[in-house]
mmCIF file of the N, C-alpha and C atoms, coordinates in Angstrom:
data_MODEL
# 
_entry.id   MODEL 
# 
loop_
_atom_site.group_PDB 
_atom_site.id 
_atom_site.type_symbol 
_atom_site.label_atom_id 
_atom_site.label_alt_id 
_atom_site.label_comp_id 
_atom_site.label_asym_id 
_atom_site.label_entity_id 
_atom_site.label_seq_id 
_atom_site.pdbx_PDB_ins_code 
_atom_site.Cartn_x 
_atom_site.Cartn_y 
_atom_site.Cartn_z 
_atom_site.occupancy 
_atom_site.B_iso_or_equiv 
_atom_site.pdbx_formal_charge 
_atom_site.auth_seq_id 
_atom_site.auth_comp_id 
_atom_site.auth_asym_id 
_atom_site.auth_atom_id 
_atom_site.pdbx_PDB_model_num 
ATOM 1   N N  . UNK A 1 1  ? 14.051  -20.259 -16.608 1.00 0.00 ? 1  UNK A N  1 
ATOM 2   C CA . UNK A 1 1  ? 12.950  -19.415 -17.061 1.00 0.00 ? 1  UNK A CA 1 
ATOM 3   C C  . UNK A 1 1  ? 12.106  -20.231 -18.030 1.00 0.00 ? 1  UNK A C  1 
ATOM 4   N N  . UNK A 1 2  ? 10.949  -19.702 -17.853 1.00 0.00 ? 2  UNK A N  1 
ATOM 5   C CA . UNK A 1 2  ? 10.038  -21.086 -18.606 1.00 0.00 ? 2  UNK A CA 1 
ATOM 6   C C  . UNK A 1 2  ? 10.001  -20.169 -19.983 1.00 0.00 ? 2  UNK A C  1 
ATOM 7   N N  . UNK A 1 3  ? 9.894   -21.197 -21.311 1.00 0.00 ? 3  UNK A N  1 
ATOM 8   C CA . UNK A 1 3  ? 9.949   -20.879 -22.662 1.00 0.00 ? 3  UNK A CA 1 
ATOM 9   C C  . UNK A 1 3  ? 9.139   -19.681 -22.749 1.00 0.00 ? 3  UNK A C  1 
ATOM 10  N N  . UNK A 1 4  ? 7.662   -19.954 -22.323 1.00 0.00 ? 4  UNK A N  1 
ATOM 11  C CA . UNK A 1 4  ? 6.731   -19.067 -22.226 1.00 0.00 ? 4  UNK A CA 1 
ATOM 12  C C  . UNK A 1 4  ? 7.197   -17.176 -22.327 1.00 0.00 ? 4  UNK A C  1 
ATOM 13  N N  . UNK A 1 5  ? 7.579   -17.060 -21.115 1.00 0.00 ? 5  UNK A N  1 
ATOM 14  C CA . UNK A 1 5  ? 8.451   -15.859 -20.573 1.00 0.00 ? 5  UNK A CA 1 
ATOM 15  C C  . UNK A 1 5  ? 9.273   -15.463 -21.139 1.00 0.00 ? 5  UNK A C  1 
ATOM 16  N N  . UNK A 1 6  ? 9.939   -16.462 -21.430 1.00 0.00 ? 6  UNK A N  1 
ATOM 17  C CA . UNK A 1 6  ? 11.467  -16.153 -22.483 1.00 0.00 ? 6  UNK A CA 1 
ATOM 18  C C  . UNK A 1 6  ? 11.116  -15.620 -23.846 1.00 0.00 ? 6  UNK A C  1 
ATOM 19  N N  . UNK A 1 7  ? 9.712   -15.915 -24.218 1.00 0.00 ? 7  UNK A N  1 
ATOM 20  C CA . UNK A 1 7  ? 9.360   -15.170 -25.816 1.00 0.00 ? 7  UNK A CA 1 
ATOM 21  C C  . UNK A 1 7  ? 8.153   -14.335 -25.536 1.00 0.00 ? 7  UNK A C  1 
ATOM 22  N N  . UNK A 1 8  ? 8.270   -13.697 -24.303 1.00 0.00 ? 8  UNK A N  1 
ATOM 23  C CA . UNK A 1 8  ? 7.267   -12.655 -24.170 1.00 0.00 ? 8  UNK A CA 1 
ATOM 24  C C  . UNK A 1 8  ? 7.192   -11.785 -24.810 1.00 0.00 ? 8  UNK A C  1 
ATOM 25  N N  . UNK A 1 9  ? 6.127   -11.019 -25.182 1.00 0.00 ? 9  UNK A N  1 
ATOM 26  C CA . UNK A 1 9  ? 6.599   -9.293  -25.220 1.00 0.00 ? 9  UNK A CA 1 
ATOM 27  C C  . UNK A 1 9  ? 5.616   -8.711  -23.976 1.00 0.00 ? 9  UNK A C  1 
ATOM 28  N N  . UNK A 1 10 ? 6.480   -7.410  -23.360 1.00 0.00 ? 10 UNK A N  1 
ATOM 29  C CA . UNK A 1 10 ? 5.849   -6.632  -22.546 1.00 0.00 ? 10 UNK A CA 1 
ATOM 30  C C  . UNK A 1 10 ? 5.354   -5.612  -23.643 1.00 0.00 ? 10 UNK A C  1 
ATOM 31  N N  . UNK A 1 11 ? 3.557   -5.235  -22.792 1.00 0.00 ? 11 UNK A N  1 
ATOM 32  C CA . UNK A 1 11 ? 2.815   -4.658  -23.762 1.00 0.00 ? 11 UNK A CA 1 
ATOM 33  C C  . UNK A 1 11 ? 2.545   -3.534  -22.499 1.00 0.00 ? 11 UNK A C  1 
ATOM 34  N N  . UNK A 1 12 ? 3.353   -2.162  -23.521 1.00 0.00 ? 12 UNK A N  1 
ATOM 35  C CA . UNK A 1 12 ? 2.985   -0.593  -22.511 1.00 0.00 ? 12 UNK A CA 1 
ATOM 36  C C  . UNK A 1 12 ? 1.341   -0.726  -21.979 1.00 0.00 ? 12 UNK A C  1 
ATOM 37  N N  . UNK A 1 13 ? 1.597   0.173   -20.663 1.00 0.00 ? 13 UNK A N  1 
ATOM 38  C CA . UNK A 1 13 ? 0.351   -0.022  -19.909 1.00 0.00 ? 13 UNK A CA 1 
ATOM 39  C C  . UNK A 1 13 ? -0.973  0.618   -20.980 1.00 0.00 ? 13 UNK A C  1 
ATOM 40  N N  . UNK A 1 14 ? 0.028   1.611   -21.931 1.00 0.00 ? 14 UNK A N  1 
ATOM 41  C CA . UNK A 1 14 ? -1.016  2.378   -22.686 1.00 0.00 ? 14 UNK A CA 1 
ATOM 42  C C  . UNK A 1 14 ? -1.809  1.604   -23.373 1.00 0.00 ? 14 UNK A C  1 
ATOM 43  N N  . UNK A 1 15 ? -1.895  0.164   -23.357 1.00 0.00 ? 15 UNK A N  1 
ATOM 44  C CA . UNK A 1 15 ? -2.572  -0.843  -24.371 1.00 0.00 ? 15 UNK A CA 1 
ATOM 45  C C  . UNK A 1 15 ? -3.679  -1.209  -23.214 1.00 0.00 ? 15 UNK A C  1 
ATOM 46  N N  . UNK A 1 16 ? -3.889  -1.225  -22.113 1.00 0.00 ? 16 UNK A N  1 
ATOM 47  C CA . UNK A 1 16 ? -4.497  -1.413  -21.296 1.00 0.00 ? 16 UNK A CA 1 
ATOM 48  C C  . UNK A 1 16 ? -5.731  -0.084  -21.352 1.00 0.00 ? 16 UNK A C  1 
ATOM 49  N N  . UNK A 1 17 ? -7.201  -0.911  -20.912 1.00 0.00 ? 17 UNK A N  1 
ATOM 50  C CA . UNK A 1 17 ? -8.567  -0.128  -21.245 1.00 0.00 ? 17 UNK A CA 1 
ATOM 51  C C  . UNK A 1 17 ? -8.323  0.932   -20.035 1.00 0.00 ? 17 UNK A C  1 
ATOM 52  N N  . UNK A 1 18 ? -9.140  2.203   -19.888 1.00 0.00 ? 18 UNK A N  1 
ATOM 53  C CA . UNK A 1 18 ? -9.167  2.547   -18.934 1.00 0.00 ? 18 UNK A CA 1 
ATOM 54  C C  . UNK A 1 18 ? -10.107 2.427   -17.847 1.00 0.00 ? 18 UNK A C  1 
ATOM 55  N N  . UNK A 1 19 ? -10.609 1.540   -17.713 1.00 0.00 ? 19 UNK A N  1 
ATOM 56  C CA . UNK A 1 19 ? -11.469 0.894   -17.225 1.00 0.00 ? 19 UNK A CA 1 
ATOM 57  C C  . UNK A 1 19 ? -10.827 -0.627  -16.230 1.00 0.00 ? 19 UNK A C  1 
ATOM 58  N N  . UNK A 1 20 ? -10.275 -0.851  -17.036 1.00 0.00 ? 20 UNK A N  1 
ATOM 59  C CA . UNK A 1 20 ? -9.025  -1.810  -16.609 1.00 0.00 ? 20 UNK A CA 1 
ATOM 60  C C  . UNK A 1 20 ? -8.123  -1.457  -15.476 1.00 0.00 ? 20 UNK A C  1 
ATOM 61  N N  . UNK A 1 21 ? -7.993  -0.508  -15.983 1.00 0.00 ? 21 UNK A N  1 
ATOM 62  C CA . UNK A 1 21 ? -6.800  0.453   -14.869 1.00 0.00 ? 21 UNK A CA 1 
ATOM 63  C C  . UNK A 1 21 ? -6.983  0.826   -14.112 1.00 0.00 ? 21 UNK A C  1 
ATOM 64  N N  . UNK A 1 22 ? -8.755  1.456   -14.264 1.00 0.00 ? 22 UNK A N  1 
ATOM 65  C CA . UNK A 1 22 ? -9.541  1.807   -13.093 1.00 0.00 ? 22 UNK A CA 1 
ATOM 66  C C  . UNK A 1 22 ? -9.484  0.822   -11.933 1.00 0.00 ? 22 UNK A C  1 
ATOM 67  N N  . UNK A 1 23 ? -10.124 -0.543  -12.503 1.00 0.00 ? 23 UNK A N  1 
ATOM 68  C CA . UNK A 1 23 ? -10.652 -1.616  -11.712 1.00 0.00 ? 23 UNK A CA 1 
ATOM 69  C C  . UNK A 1 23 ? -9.170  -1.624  -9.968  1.00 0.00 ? 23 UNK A C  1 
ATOM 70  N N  . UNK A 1 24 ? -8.258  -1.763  -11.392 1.00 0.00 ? 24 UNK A N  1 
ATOM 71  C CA . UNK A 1 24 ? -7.041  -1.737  -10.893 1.00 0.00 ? 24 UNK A CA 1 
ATOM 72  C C  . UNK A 1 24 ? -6.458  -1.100  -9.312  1.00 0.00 ? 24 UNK A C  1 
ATOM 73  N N  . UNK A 1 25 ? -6.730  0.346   -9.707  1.00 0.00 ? 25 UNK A N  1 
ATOM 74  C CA . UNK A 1 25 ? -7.121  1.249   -8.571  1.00 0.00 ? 25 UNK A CA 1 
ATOM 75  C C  . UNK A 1 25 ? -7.639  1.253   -7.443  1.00 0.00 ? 25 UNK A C  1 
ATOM 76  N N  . UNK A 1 26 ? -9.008  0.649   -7.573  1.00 0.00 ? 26 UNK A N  1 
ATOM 77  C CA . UNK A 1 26 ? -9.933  0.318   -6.683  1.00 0.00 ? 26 UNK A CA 1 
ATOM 78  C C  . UNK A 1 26 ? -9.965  -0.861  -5.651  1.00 0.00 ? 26 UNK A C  1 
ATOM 79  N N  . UNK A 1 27 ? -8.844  -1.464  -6.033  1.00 0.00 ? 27 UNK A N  1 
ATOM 80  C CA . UNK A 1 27 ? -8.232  -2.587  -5.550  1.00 0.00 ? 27 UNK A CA 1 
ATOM 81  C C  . UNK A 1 27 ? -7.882  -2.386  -4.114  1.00 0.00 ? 27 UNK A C  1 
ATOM 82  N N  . UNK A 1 28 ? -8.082  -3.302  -2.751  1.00 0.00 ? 28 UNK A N  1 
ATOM 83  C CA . UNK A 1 28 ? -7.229  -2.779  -1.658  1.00 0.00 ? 28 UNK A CA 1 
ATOM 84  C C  . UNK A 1 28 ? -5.805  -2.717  -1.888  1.00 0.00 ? 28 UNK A C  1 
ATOM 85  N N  . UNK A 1 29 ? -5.381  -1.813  -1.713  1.00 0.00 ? 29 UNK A N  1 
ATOM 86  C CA . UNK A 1 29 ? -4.045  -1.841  -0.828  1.00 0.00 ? 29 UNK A CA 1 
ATOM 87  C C  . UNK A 1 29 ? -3.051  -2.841  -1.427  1.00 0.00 ? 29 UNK A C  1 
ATOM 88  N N  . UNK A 1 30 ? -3.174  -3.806  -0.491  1.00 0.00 ? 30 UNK A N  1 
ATOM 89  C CA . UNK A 1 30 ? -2.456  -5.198  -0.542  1.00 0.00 ? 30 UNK A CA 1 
ATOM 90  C C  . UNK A 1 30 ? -2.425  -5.781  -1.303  1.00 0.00 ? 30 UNK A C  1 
ATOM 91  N N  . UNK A 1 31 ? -3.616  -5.757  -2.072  1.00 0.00 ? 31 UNK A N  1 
ATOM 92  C CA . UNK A 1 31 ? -3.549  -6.685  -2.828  1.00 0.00 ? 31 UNK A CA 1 
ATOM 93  C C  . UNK A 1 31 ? -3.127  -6.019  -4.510  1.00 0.00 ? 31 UNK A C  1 
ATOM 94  N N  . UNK A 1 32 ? -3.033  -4.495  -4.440  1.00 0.00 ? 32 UNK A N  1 
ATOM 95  C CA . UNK A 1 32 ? -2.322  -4.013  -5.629  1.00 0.00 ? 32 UNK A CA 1 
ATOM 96  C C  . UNK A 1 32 ? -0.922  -4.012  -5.310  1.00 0.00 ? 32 UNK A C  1 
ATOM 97  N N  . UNK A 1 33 ? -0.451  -4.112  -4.015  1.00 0.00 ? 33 UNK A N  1 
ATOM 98  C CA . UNK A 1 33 ? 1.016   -4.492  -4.086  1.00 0.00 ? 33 UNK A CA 1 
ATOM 99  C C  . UNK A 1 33 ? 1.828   -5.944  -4.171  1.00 0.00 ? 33 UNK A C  1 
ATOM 100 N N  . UNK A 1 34 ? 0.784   -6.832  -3.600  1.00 0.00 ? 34 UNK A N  1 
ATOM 101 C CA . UNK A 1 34 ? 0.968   -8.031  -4.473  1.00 0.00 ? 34 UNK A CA 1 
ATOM 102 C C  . UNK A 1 34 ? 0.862   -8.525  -5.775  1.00 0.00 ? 34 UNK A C  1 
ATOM 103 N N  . UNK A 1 35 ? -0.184  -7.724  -6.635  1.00 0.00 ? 35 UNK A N  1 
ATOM 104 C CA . UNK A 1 35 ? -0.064  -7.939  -8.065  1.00 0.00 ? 35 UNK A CA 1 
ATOM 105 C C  . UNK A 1 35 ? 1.436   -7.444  -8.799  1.00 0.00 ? 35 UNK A C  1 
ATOM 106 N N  . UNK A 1 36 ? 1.328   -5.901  -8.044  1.00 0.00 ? 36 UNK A N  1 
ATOM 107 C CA . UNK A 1 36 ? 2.739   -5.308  -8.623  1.00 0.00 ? 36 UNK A CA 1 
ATOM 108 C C  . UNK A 1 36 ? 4.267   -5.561  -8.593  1.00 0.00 ? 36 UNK A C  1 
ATOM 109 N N  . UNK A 1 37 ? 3.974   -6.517  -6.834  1.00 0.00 ? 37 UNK A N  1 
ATOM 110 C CA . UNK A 1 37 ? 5.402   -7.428  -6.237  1.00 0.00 ? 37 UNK A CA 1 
ATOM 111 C C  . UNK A 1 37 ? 5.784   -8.733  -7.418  1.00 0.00 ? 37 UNK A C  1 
ATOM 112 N N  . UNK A 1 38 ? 4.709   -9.216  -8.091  1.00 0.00 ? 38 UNK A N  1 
ATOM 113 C CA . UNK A 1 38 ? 4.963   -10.290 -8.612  1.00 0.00 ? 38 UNK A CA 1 
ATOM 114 C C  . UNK A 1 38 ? 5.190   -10.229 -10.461 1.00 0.00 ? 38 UNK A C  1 
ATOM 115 N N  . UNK A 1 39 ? 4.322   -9.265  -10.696 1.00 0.00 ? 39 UNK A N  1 
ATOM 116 C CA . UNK A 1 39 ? 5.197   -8.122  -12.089 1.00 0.00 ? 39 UNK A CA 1 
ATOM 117 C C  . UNK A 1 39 ? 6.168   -7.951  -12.159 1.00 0.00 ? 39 UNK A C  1 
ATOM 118 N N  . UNK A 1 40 ? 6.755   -7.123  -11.145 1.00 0.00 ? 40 UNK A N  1 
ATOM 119 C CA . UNK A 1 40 ? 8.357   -7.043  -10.829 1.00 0.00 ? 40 UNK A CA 1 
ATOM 120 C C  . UNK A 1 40 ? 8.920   -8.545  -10.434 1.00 0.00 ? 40 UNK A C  1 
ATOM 121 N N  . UNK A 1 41 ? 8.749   -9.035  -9.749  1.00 0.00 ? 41 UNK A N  1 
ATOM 122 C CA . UNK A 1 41 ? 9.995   -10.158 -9.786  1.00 0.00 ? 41 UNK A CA 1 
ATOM 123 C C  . UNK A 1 41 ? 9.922   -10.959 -11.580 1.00 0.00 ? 41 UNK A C  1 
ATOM 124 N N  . UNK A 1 42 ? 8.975   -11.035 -12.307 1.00 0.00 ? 42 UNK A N  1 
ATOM 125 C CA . UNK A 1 42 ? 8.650   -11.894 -13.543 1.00 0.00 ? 42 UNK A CA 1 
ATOM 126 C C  . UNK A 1 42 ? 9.603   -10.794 -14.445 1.00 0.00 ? 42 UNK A C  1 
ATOM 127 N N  . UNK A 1 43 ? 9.558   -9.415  -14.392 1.00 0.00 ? 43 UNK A N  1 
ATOM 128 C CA . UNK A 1 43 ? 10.322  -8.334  -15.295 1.00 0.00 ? 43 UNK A CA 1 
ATOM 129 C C  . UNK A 1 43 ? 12.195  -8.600  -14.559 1.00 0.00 ? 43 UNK A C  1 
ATOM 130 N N  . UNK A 1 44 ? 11.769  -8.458  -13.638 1.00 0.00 ? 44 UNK A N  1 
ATOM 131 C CA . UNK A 1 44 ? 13.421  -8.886  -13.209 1.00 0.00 ? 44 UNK A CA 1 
ATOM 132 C C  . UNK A 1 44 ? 14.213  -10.549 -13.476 1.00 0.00 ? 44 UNK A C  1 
ATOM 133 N N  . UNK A 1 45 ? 13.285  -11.311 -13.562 1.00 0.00 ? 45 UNK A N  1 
ATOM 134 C CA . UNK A 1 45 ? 13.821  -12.367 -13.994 1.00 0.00 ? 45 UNK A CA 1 
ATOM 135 C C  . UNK A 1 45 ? 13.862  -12.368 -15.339 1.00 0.00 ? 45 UNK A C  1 
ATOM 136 N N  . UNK A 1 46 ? 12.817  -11.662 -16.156 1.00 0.00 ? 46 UNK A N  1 
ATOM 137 C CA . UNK A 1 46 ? 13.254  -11.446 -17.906 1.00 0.00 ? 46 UNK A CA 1 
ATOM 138 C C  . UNK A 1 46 ? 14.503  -10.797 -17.822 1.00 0.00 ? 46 UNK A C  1 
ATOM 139 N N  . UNK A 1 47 ? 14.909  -9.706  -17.346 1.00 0.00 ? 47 UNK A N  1 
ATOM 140 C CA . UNK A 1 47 ? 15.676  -8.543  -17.573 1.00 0.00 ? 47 UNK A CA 1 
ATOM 141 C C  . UNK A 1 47 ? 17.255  -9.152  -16.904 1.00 0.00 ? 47 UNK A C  1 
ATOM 142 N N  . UNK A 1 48 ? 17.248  -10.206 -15.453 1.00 0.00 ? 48 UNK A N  1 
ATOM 143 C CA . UNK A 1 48 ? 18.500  -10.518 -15.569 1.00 0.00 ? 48 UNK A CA 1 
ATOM 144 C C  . UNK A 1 48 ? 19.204  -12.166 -16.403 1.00 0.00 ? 48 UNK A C  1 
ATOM 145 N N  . UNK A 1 49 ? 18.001  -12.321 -16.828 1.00 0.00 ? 49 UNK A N  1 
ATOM 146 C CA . UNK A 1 49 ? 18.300  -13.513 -17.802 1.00 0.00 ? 49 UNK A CA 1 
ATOM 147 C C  . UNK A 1 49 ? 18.382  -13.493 -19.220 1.00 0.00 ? 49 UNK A C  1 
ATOM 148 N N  . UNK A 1 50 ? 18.148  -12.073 -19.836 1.00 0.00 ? 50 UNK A N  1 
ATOM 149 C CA . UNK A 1 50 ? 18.117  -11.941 -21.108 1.00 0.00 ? 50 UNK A CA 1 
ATOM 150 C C  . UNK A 1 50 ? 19.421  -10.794 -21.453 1.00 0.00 ? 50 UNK A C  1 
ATOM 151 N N  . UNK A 1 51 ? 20.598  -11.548 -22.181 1.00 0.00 ? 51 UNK A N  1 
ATOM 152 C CA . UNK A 1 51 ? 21.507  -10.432 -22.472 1.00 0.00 ? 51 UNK A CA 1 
ATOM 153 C C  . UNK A 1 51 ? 20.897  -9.627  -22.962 1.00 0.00 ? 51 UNK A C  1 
ATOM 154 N N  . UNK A 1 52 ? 20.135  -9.896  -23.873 1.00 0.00 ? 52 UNK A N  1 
ATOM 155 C CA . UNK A 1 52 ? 20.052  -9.008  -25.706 1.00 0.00 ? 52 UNK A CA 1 
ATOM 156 C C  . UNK A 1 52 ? 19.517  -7.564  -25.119 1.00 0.00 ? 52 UNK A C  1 
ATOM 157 N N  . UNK A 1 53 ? 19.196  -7.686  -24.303 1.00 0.00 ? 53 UNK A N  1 
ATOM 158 C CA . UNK A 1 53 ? 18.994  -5.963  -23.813 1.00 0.00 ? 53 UNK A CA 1 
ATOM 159 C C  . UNK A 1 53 ? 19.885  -5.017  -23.075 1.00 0.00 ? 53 UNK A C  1 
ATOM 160 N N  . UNK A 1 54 ? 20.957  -5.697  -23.192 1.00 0.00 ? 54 UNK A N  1 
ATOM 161 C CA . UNK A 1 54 ? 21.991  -4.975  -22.747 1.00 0.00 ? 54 UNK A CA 1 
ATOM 162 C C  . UNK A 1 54 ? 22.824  -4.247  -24.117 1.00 0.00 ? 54 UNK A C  1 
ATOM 163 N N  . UNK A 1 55 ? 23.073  -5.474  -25.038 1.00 0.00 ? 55 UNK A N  1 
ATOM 164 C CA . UNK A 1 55 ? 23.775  -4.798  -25.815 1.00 0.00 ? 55 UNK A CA 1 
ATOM 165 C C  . UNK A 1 55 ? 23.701  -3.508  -26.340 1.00 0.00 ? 55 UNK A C  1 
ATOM 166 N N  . UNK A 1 56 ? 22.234  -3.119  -26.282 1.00 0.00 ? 56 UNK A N  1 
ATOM 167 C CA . UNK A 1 56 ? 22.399  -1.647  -26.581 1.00 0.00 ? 56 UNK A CA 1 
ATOM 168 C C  . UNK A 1 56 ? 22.298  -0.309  -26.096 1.00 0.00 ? 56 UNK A C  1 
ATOM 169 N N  . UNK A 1 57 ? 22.373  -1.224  -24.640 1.00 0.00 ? 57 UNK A N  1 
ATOM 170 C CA . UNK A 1 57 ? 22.190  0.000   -23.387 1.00 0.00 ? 57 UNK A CA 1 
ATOM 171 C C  . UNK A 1 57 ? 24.302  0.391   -23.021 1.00 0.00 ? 57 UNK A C  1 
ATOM 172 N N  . UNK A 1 58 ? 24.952  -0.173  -23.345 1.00 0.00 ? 58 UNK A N  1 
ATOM 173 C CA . UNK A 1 58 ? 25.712  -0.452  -23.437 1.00 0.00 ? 58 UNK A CA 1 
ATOM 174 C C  . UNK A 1 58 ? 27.202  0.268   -24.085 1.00 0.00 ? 58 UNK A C  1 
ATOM 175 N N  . UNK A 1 59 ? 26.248  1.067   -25.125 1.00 0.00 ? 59 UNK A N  1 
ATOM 176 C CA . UNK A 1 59 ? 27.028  1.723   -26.093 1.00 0.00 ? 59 UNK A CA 1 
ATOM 177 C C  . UNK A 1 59 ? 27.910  3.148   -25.263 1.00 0.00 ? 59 UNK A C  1 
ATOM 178 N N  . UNK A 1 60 ? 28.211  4.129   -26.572 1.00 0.00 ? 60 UNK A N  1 
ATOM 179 C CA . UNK A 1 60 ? 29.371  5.407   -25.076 1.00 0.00 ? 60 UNK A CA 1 
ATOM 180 C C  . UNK A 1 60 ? 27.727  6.166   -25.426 1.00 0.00 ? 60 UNK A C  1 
ATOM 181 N N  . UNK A 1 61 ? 28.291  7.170   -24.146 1.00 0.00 ? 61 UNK A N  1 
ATOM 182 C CA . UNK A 1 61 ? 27.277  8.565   -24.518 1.00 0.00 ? 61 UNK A CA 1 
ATOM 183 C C  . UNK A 1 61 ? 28.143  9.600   -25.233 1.00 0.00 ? 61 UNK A C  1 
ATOM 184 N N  . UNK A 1 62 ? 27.444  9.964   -26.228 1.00 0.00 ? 62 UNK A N  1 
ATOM 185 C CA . UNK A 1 62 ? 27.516  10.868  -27.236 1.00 0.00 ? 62 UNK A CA 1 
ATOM 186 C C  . UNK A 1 62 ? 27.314  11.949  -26.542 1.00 0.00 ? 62 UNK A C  1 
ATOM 187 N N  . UNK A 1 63 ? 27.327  13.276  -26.513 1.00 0.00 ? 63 UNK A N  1 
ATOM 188 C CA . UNK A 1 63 ? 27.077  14.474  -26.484 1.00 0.00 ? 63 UNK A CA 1 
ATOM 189 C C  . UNK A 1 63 ? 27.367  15.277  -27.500 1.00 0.00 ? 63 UNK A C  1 
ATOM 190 N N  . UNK A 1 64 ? 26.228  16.184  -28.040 1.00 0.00 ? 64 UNK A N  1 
ATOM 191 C CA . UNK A 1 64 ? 26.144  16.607  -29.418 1.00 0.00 ? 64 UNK A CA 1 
ATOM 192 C C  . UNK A 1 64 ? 25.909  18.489  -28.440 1.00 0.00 ? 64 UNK A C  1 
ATOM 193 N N  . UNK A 1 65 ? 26.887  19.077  -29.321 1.00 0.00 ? 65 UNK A N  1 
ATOM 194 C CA . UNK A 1 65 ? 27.134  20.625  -28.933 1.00 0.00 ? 65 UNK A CA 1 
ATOM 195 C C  . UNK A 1 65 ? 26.119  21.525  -30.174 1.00 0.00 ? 65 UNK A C  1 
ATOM 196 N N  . UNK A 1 66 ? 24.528  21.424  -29.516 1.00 0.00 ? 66 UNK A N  1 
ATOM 197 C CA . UNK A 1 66 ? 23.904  22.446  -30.598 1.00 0.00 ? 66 UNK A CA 1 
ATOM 198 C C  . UNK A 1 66 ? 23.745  23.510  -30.350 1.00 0.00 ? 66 UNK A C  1 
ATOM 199 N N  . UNK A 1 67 ? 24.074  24.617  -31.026 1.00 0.00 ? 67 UNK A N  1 
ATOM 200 C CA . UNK A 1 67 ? 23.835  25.872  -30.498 1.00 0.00 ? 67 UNK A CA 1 
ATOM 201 C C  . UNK A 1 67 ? 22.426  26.567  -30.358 1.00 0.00 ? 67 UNK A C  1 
ATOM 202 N N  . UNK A 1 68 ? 22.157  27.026  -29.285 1.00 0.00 ? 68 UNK A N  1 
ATOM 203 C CA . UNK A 1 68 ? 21.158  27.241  -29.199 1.00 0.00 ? 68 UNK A CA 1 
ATOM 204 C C  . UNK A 1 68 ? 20.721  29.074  -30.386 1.00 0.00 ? 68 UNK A C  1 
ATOM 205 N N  . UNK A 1 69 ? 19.317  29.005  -30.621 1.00 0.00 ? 69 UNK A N  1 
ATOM 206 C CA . UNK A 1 69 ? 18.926  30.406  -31.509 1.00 0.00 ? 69 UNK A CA 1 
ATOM 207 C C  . UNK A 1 69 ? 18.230  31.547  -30.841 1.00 0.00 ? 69 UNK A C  1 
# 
């Protein structure tokens, strides 16, 4: 994984203009599933090369008994 990638941060789509998103839209077909095919493989290569995001997915599940009013 190139250094680059490895000190990314992913920035929520909500940071994106809406205008941006629009453009996005308007896009054929194909070619918004090739942008999106290649997002995903770059998030899947962060996600199976980086422990540190496991450790805290990781933990038990809790279940908390609140009574309802």
């Amino acid at each position: 994984m190139s250094e680059r990638r490895k000190n990314c941060t992913v920035e929520p789509s909500t940071n994106q203009s809406f205008s941006t998103r629009r453009q996005f839209l308007e896009l054929p077909k194909e070619e918004r599933h090739r942008i999106l095919s290649e997002q995903a493989e770059e998030m899947a290569d962060f996600y199976e090369n980086d422990p540190e995001w496991r450790e805290w997915e990781g933990g038990p599940i809790v279940e908390y008994d609140i009574p309802l009013k």
